[in-house]
C-alpha positions, -999 to 999 in steps of 0.1 A, spaced: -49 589 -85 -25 604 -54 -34 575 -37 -31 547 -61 3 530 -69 7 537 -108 30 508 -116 53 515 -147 82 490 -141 68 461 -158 101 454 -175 113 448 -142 82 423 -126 53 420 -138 21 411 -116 9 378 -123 -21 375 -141 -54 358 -124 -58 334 -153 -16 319 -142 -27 320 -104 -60 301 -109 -41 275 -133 -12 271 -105 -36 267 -78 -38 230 -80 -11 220 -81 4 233 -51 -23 220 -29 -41 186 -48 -18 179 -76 18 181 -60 32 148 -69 69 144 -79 67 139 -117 93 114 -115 74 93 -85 54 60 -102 18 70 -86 -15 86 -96 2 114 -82 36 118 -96 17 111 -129 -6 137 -129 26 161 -123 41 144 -151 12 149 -174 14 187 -161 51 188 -172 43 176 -210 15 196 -215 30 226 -203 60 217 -227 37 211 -254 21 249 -254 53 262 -253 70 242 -277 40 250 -299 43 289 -294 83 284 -298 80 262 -329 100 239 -318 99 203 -307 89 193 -268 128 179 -267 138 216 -272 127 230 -242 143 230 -208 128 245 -178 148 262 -155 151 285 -124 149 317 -142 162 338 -173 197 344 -159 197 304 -151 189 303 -188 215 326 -199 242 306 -178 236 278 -188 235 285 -223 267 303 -222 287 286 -202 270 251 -211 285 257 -251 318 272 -241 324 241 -215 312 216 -242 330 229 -276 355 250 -262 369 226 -231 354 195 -241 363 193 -278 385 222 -278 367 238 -310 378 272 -301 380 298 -271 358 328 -286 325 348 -275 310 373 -293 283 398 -276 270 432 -268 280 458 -246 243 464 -240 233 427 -230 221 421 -193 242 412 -169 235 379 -165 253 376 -203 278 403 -195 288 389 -160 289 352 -176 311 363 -201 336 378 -179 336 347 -157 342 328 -186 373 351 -195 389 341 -162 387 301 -174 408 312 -205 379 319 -229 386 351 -251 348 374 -255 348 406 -278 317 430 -263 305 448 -298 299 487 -296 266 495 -303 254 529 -321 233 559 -306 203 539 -306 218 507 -291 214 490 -325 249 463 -334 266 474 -365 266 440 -385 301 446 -403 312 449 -365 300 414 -364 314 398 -390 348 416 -385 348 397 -348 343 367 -362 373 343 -357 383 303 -370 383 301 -329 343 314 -325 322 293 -314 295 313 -302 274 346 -308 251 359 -279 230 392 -288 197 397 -268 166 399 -285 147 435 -273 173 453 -248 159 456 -214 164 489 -204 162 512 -239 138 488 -255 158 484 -291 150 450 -307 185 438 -323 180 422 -360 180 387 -350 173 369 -384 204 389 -403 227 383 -369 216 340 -376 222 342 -410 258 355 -405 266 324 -378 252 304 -397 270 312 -432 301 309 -406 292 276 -387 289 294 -354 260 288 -324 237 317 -321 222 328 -285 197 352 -278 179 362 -243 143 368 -256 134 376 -219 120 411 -230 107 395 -260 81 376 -246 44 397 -248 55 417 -280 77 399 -304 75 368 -327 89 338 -306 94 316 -334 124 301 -333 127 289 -372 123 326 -384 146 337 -358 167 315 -363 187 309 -332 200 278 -320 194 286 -276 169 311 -264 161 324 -234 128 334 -217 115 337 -179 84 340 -165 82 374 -142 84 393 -174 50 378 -189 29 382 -161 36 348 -151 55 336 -116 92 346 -109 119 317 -106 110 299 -134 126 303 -165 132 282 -200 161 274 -224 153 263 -259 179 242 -272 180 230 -308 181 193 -315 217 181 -318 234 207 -299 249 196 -274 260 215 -241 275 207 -205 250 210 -174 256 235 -147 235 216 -117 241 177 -116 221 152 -98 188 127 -105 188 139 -143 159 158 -147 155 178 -180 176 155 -204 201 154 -174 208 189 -184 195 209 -159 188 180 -128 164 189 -94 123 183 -95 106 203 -119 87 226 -97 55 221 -113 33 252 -104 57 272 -117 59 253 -150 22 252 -156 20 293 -144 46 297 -171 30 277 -201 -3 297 -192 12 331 -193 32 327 -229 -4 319 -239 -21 344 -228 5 367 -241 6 355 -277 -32 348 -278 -35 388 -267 0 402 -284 -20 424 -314 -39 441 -291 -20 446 -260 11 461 -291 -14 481 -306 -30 498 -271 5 499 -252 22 515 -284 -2 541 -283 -2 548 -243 36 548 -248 36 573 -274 12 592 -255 39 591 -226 68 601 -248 56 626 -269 39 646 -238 77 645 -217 91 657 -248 70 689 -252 68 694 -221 105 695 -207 132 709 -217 164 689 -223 151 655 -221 147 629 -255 143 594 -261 170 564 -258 172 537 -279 158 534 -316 127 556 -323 108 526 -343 128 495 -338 120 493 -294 97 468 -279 61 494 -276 64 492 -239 95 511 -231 97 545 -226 139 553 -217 141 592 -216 172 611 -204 163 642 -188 196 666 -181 203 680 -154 187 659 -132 197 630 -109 180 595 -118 174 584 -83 161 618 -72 133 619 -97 120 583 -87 119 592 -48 99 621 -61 78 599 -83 77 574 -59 62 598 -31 33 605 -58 30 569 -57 45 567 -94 70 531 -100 92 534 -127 129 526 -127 163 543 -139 173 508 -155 174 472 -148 163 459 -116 196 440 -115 213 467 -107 196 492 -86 212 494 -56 243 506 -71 246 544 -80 264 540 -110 251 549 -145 234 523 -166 261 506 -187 230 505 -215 229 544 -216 271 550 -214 277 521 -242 252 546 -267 279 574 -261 261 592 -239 285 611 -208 286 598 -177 264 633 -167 238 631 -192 230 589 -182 226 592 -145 194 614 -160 179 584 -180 145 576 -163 126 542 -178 89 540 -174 81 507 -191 41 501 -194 22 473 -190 -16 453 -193 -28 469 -164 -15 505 -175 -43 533 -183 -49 563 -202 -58 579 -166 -21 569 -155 -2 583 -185 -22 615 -182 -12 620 -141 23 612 -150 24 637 -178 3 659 -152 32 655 -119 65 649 -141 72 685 -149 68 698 -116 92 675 -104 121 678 -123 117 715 -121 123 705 -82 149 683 -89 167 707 -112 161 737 -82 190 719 -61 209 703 -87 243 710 -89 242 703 -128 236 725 -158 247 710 -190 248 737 -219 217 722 -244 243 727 -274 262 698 -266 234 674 -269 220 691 -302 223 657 -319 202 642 -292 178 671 -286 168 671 -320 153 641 -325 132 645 -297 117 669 -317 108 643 -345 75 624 -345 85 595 -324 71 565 -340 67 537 -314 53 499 -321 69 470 -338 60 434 -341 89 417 -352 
């Protein structure tokens, strides 16, 4: 196992699966027409495009019209955001407020705030211990001026799946649009937008174990937004530039692999990732679980693990040929804790511990077992030269649930 890469970042990349490569091959290489060119060419990539639309819009419950492909996830969460706020907040002046999370990726977060310097107001809802929104919260933000609510579907780095159908329910009651990036969402959860009841999603493709820069917004029928990229009107003239087709049909061909084989891959990953958590917890000290202990996406395993240094432990892990992550990809070249850990009320000491190990299709029962067999030994290192030693007592609340039988797998 030393010399075999044991790849538990999946909520960062995942490696496209053979099935997407072999369905992308052609058309790269035979079938690369221009979808909007009138030839046997530029029709078969045409024909590509609406099938590929047709799967998805199928898996999404939704009509073809709904979806819109685009560069990537944080593409789709831009121009969602910023496509309502220019539309019924510039446009038709409905009103200047944004409701989110403090939790939410940064491509929401970062949108947000750039909205804020155009004059738009945002609130950024505190979440509780578990990185759950309180729904009062929620309704207390709302405003006559909102015209938007933007909660993510399964958080990205903790794993805690939001309540999405009682979040739609209270925008719609109050007349108010309802985004939500699904891009964790997309091998475990129900997709269907009806029960959801959203009216934009967002999903991508590198986190299905399809191709990266390509990316989807569902948009429900008779809502109406302002583009972000103009030009030859491609996508409804919302999102203009040539489909890039490959992508498209790698795309399409990963969400169905990923909700033909949802069940199983839930119930195998839940109990590898149980496995994972349960054998940290027992076998070193001061360490427990972020995010909620039941309501997390199965394949996310977020631990904080005192005095220790994040980035330490990976180089360790790393060197033993171990991938994981401290917290979204996004943001790992910066030193700073995540945002996700400090907005659950963790201290600024105790986050910069939080390691996430986030499993995958290609993850074993041999891989969990040599984590669970090289992880103790190195944070004993790591806590040898570590300047930090937080007393345990201060983390009681925390350290004793890790205690508790840690109940991982949902299928919303």
């Amino acid at each position: 196992m030393e010399n075999k890469t044991v790849y538990l970042d999946n909520a960062a990349t995942t490696a496209v699966d053979p099935r997407v490569v072999e369905a992308m091959i052609p058309y790269f290489n035979e079938n690369y027409g221009n979808p909007g060119s009138m030839h046997s060419l530029g029709l078969g990539g045409q024909v590509a495009l609406d099938n590929s639309r047709e799967k998805i819009s199928s898996i999404l419950n939704c009509s073809t019209e709904e979806i819109l492909f685009t560069g990537s996830g944080t593409e789709s969460c831009n121009m969602a955001i910023k496509g309502v706020a220019h539309h019924l907040g510039k446009k038709l002046k409905k009103g200047n407020h944004i409701i989110t999370q403090k939790t939410e990726h940064h491509a929401v977060l970062e949108t947000c705030e750039f909205l804020e310097k155009e004059g738009f107001e945002v609130t950024y809802l505190d979440v509780d211990r578990f990185g759950m929104v309180n729904l009062d919260d929620l309704k207390n933000a709302i405003r006559e001026e909102t015209i938007l609510v933007s909660i993510m579907y399964a958080n990205n780095e903790i794993g805690t799946i939001q309540p999405l159908e009682e979040i739609s329910d209270i925008c719609r009651e109050n007349k108010i649009l309802f985004h939500t990036d699904a891009c964790q969402a997309g091998n475990y959860l129900d997709l269907d937008v009806e029960k959801i009841g959203c009216d934009l999603l967002s999903l991508n493709g590198s986190k299905i174990y399809g191709p990266k820069g390509v990316g989807l917004l569902y948009l429900r029928k008779g809502i109406m937004i302002t583009p972000l990229i103009h030009g030859g009107g491609q996508e409804r003239r919302l999102r203009s530039g040539t489909e890039n087709i490959p992508l498209i049909v790698g795309f399409a061909k990963a969400l169905e692999i990923a909700t033909a084989e949802k069940e199983g891959e839930t119930e195998r990953i839940g109990k590898l990732s149980k496995k994972l958590t349960e054998g940290i917890l027992s076998t070193i000290p001061k360490a427990f679980l972020n995010g909620h202990p039941e309501k997390r996406i199965v394949s996310n395993v977020n631990i904080s693990i005192l005095d220790v240094e994040g980035e330490a432990v990976l180089l360790y892990l790393d060197h033993r040929g171990v991938c994981a992550s401290t917290g979204s990809a996004c943001t790992s070249k910066t030193l700073d804790p995540s945002h996700v850990i400090l907005a659950t009320g963790l201290p600024y000491e105790a986050a910069h511990g939080s390691i996430r190990f986030s499993l995958g299709r290609n993850t074993t029962n041999e891989e969990i077992d040599y984590v669970l067999e090289i992880l103790p030994e190195i944070i004993k290192n790591v806590r040898g030269i570590s300047p930090v030693n937080l007393k345990a007592e201060d983390f009681k609340e925390y350290l004793s649930e890790a205690n508790k039988k840690i109940s991982l797998g949902v299928v919303a």
